[in-house]
C-alpha positions as CSV (number, residue, x, y, z in Angstrom):
1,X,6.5,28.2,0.5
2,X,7.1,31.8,1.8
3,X,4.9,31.1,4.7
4,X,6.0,27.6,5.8
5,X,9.5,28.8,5.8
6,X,8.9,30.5,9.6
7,X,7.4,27.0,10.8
8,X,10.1,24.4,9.8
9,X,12.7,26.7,11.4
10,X,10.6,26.4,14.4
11,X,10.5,23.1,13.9
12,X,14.3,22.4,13.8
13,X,14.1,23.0,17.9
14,X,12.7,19.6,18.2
15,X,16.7,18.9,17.3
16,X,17.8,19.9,20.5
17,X,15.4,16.8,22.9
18,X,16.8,14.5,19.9
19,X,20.2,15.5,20.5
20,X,19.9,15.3,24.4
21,X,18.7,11.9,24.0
22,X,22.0,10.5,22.6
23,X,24.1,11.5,25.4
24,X,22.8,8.7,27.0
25,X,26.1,8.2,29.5
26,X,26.7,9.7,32.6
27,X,29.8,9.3,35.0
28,X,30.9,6.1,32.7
29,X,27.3,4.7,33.4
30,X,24.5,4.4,30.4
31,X,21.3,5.9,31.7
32,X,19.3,4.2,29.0
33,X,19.7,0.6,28.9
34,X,18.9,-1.6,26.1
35,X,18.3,1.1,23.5
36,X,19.2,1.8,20.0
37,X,20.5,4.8,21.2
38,X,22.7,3.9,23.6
39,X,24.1,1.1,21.4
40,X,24.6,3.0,17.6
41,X,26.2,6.0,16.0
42,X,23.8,6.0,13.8
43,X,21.3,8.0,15.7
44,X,23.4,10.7,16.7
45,X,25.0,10.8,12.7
46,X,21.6,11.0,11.2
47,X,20.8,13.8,13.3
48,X,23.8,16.1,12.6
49,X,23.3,15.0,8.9
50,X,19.6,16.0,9.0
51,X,20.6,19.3,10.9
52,X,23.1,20.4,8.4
53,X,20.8,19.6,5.0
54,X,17.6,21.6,7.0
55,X,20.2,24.3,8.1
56,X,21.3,25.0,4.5
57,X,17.3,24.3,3.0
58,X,16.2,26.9,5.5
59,X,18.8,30.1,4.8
60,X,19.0,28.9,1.0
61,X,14.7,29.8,1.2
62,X,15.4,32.6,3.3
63,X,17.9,34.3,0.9
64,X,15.3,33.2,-2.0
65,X,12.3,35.1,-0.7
66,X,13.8,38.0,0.8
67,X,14.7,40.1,-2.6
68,X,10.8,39.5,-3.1
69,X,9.9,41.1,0.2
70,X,12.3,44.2,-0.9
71,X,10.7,43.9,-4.4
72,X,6.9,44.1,-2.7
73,X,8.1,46.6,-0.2
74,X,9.0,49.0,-3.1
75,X,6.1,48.1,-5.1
76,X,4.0,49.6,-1.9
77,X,6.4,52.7,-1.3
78,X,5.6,53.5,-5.2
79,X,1.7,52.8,-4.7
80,X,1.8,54.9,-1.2
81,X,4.0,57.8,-3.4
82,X,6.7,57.6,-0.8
83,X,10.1,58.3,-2.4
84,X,12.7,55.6,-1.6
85,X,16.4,55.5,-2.2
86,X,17.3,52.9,-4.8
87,X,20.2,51.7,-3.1
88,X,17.5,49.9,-0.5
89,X,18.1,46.7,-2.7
90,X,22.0,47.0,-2.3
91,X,21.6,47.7,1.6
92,X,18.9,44.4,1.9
93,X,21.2,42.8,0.6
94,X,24.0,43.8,2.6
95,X,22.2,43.0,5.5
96,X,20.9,39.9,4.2
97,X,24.5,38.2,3.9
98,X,25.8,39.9,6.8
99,X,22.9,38.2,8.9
100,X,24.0,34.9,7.7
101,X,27.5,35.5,8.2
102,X,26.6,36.4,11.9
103,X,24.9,33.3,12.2
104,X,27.6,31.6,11.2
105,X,30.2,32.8,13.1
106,X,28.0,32.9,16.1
107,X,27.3,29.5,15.8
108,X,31.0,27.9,14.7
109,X,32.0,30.0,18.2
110,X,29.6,28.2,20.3
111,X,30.2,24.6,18.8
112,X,33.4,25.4,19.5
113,X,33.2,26.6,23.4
114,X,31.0,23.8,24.1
C-alpha cells in the first residue's frame, strides 16, 4: 500500500549489516570461521538478487502512487478555489523521472568508485 511503501524502503537498510557480514576476510585471513558465510557465494548472491527485485518493487510503487498524490493535490487546490496551472501533472512528472534518473546515476557512480 501507499503507506507501507515509506517502511520497506526503510527497511532495505538492514542490506547494508547483511552485506558487511560477507566480507568476512581481512589481510588474507577469514574473521568468521566455520560459517556459511565465509564458505558460500550464495549468501552474498541472494543478497544482491534480493536488493535489485526490492530496488525495482520500491521505485515501480513509487512511480505508481505519485500521479495519485498530484491527482489528490489538485482535487484539494479545486476544493480550496486555488487556481493551478495544468501543466503541474507534466512538471510531476518531469520531476518524477528525473528523480529516478538521479538515483541512478548517483548510485551506478558510487558502485563504481567503490
Amino acid at each position: 500500500s501507499e503507506r507501507a511503501l515509506p517502511f520497506i524502503t526503510l527497511f532495505r537498510t538492514l542490506f547494508i549489516p547483511l552485506f558487511l557480514l560477507t566480507n568476512t576476510e581481512r589481510n588474507g585471513e577469514c574473521i568468521i570461521d566455520d560459517s556459511l558465510l565465509s564458505h558460500s557465494d550464495f549468501f552474498p548472491i541472494f543478497l544482491i538478487v534480493t536488493l535489485g527485485f526490492t530496488n525495482g518493487y520500491c521505485q515501480t510503487l513509487a512511480m505508481l502512487y505519485a500521479p495519485k498524490r498530484l491527482v489528490a493535490m489538485r482535487e484539494h487546490l479545486v476544493e480550496h478555489q486555488i487556481h493551478g496551472n495544468k501543466d503541474d501533472f507534466d512538471i510531476g512528472a518531469t520531476i518524477m523521472v528525473f528523480a529516478i534518473t538521479c538515483g541512478l546515476t548517483c548510485g551506478s557512480f558510487i558502485g563504481f568508485i567503490l
